[in-house]
OpenMM code with the backbone's topology and positions (N, CA, C; nanometers):
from openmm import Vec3, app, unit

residues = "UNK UNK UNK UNK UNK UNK UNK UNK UNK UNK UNK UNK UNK UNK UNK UNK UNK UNK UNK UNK UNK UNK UNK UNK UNK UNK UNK UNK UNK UNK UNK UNK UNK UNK UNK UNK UNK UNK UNK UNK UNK UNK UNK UNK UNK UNK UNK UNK UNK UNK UNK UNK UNK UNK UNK UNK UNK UNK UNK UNK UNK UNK UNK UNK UNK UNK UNK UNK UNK UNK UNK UNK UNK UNK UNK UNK UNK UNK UNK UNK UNK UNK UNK UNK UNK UNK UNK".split()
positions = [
    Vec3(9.1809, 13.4927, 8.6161),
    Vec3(9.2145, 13.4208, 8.7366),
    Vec3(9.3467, 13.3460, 8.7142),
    Vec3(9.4813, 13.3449, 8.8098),
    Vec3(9.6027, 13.2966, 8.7813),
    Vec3(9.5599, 13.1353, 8.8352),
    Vec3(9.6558, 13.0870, 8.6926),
    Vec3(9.6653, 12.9090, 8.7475),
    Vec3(9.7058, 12.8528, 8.8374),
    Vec3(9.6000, 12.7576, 8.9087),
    Vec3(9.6960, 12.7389, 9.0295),
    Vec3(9.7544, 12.6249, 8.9714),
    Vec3(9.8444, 12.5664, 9.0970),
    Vec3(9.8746, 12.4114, 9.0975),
    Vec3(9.8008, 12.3036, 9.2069),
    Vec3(9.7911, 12.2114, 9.1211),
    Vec3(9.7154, 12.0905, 9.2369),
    Vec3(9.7852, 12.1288, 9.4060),
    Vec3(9.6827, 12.1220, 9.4726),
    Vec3(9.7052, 12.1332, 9.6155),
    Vec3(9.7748, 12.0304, 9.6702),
    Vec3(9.8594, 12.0277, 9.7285),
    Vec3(9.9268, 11.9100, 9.8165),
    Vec3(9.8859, 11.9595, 9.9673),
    Vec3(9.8635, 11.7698, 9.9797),
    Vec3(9.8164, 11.7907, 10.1503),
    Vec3(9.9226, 11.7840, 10.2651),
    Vec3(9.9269, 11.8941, 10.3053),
    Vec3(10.0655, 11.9070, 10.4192),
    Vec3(10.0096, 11.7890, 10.4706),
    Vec3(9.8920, 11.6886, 10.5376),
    Vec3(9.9099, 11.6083, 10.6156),
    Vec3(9.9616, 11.4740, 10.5700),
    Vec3(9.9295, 11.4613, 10.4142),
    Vec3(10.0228, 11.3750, 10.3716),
    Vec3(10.1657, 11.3931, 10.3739),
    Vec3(10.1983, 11.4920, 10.3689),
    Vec3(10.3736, 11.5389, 10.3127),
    Vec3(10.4422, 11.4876, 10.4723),
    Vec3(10.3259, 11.5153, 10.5818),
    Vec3(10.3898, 11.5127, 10.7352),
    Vec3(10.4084, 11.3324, 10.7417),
    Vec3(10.3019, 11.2782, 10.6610),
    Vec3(10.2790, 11.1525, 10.6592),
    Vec3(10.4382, 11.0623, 10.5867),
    Vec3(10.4230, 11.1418, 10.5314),
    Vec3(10.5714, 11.0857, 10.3853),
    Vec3(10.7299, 11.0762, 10.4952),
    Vec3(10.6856, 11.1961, 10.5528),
    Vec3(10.8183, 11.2408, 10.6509),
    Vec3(10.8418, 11.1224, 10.7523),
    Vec3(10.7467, 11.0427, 10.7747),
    Vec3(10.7314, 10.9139, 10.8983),
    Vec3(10.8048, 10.7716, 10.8191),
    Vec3(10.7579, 10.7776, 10.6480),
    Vec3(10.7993, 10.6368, 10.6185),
    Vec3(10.9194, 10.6109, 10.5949),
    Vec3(10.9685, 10.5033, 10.6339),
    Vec3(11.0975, 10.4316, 10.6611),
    Vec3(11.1652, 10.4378, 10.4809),
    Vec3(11.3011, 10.4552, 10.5110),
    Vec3(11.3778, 10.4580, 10.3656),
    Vec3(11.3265, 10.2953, 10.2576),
    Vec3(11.2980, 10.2173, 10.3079),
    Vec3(11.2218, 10.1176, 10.2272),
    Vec3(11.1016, 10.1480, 10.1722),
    Vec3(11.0053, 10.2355, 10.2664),
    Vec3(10.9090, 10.2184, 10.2272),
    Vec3(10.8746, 10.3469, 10.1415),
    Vec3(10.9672, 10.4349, 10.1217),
    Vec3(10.9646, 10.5342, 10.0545),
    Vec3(11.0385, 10.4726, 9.8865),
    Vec3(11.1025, 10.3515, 9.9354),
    Vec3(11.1608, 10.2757, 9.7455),
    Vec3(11.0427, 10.2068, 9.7473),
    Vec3(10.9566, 10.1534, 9.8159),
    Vec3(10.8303, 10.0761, 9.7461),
    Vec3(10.7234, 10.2000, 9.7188),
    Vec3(10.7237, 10.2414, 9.7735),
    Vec3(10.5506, 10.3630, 9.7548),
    Vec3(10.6169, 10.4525, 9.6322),
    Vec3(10.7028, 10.5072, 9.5697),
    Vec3(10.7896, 10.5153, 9.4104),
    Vec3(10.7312, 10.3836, 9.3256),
    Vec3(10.7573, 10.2981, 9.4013),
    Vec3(10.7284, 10.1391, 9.2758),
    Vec3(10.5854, 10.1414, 9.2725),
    Vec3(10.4967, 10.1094, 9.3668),
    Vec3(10.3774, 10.1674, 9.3533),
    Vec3(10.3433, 10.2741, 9.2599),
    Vec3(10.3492, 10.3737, 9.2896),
    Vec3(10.3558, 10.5205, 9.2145),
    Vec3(10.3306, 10.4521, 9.0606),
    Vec3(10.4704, 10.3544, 9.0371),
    Vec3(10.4460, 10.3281, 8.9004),
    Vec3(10.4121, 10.2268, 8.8401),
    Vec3(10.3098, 10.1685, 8.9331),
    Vec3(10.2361, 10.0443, 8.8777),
    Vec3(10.2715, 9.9252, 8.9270),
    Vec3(10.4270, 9.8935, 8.9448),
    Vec3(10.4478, 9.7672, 8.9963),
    Vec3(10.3503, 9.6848, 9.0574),
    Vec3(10.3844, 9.5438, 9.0641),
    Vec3(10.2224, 9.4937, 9.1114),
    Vec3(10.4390, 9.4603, 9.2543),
    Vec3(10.2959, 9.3617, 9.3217),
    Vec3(10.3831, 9.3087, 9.4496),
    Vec3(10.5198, 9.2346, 9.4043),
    Vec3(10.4503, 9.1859, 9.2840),
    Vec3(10.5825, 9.0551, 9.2595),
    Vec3(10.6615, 9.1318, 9.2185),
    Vec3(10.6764, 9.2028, 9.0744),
    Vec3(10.7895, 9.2892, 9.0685),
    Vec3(10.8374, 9.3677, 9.1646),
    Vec3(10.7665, 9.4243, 9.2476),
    Vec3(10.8575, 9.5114, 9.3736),
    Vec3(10.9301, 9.4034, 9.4105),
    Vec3(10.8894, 9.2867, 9.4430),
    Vec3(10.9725, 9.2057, 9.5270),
    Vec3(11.0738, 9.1832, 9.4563),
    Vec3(11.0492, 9.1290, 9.3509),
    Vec3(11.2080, 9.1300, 9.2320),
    Vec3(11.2754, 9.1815, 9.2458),
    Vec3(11.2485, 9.3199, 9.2334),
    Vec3(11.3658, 9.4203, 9.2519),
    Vec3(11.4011, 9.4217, 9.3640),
    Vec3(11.3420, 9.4404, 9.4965),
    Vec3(11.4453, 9.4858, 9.6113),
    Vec3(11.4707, 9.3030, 9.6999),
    Vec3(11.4516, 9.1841, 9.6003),
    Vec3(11.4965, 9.0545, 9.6641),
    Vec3(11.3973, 9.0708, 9.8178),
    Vec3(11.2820, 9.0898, 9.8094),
    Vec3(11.1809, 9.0567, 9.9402),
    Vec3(11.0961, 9.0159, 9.8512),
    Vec3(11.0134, 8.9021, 9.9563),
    Vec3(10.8833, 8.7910, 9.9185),
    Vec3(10.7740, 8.9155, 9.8824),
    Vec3(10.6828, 8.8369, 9.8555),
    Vec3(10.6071, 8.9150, 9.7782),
    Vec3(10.4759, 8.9832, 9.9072),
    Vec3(10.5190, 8.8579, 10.0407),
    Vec3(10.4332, 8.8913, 10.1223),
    Vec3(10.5154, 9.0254, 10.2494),
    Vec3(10.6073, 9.0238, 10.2080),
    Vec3(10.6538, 9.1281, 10.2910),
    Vec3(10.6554, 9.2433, 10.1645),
    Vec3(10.6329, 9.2957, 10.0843),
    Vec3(10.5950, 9.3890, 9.9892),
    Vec3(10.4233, 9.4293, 10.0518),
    Vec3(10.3429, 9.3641, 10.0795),
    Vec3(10.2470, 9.3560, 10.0958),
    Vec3(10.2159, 9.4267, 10.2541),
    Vec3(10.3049, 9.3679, 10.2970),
    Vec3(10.3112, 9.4549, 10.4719),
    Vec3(10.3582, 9.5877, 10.4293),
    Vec3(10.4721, 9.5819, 10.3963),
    Vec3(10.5291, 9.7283, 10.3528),
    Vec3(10.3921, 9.8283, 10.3048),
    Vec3(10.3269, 9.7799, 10.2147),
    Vec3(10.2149, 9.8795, 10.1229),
    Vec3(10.1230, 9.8893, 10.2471),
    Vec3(10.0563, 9.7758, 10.3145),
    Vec3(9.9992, 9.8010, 10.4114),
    Vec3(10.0797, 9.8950, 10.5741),
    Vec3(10.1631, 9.9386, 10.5929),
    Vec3(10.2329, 9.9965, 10.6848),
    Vec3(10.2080, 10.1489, 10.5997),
    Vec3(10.2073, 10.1442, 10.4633),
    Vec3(10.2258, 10.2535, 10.4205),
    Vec3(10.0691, 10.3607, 10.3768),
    Vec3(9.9642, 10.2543, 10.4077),
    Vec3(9.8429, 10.2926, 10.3564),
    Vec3(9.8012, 10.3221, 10.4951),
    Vec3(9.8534, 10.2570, 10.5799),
    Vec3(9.8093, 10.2987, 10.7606),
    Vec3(9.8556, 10.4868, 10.7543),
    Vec3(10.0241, 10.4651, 10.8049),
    Vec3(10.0849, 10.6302, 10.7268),
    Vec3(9.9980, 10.6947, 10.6859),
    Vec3(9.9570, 10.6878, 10.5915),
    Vec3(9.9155, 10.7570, 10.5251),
    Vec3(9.7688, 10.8248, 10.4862),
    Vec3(9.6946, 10.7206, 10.5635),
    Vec3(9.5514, 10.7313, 10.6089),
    Vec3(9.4464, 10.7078, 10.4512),
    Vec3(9.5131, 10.6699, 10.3663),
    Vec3(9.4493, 10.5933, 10.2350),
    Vec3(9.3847, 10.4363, 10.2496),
    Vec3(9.2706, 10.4277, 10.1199),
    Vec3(9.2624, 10.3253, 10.1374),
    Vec3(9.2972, 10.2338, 10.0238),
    Vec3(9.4039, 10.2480, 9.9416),
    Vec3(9.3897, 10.1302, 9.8931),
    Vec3(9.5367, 10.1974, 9.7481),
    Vec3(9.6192, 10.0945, 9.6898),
    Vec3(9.7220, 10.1513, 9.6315),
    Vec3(9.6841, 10.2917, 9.5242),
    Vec3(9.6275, 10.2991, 9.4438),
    Vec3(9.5420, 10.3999, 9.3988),
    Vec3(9.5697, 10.5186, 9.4815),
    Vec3(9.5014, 10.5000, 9.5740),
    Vec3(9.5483, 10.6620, 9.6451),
    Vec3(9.6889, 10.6501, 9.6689),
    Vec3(9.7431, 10.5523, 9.7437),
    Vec3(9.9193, 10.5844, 9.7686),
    Vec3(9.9787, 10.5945, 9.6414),
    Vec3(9.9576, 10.6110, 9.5485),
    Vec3(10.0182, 10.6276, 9.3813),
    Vec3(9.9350, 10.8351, 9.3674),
    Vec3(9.8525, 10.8341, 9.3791),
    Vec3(9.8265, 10.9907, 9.3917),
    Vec3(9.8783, 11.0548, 9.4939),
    Vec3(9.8610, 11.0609, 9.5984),
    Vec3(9.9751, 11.1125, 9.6906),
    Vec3(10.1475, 11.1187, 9.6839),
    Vec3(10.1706, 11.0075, 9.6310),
    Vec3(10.3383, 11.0148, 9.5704),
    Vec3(10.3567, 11.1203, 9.5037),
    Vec3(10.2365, 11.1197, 9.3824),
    Vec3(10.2656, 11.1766, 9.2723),
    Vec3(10.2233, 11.3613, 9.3224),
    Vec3(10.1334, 11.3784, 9.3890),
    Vec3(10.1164, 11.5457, 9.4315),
    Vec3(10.1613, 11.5976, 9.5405),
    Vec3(10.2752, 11.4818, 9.6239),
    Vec3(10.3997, 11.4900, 9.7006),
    Vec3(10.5458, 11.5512, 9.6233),
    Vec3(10.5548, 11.4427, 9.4933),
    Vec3(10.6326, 11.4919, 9.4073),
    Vec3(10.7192, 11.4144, 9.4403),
    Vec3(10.7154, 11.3094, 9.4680),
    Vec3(10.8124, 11.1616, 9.4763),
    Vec3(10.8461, 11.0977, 9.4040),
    Vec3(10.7112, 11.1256, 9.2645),
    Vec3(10.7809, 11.0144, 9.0838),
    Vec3(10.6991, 11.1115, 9.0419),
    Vec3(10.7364, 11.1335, 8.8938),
    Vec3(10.6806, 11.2066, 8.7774),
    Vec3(10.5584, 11.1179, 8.7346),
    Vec3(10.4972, 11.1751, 8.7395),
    Vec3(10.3454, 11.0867, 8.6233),
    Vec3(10.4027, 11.0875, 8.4928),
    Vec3(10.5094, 11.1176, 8.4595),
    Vec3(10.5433, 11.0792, 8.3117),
    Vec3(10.6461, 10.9836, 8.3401),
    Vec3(10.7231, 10.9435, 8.4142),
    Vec3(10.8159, 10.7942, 8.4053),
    Vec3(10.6864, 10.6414, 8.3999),
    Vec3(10.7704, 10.5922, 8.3079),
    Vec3(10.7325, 10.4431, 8.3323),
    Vec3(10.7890, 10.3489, 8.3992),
    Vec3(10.7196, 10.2208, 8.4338),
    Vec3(10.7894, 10.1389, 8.5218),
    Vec3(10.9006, 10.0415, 8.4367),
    Vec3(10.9144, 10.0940, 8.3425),
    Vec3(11.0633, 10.0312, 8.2641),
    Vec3(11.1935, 10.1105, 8.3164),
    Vec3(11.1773, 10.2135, 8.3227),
    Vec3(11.2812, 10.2768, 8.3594),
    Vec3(11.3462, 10.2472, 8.5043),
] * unit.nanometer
topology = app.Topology()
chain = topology.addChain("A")
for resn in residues:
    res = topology.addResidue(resn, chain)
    for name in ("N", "CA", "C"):
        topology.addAtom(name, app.Element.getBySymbol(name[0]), res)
């Protein structure tokens, strides 16, 4: 039997296609663990508008909770499961 590859869900990928160029640099930071505060560090937003962002993005996306928006990135093909959040 030939190997497949993990299935990606066209309704996520249609989902990915909707989020705003911000929220496609936070759901990457997600992806790699960032908690809220460091996202906010980096892109200079409070920690409570990081928090809307993830929530705007878990609506999108029809997930419930960062966990899944970090698997969907990753079988979208948005961050490597091998980068760390140092990089």
């Amino acid at each position: 039997m030939p190997e497949t590859k993990p299935e990606t869900d066209s309704s996520a990928l249609l989902a990915l296609e909707r989020l705003s160029p911000r929220e496609r640099e936070i759901i990457k930071m997600v992806a790699l663990g960032l908690s809220n505060q460091s996202i906010g560090e980096r892109l200079f937003i409070s920690d409570k508008t990081v928090k809307n962002y993830v929530t705007s993005i878990r609506r999108k996306l029809c997930v419930e909770n960062r966990i899944q928006i970090a698997l969907t990135a990753i079988r979208c093909g948005l961050v490597d499961p091998g980068i760390s959040q140092q990089q």
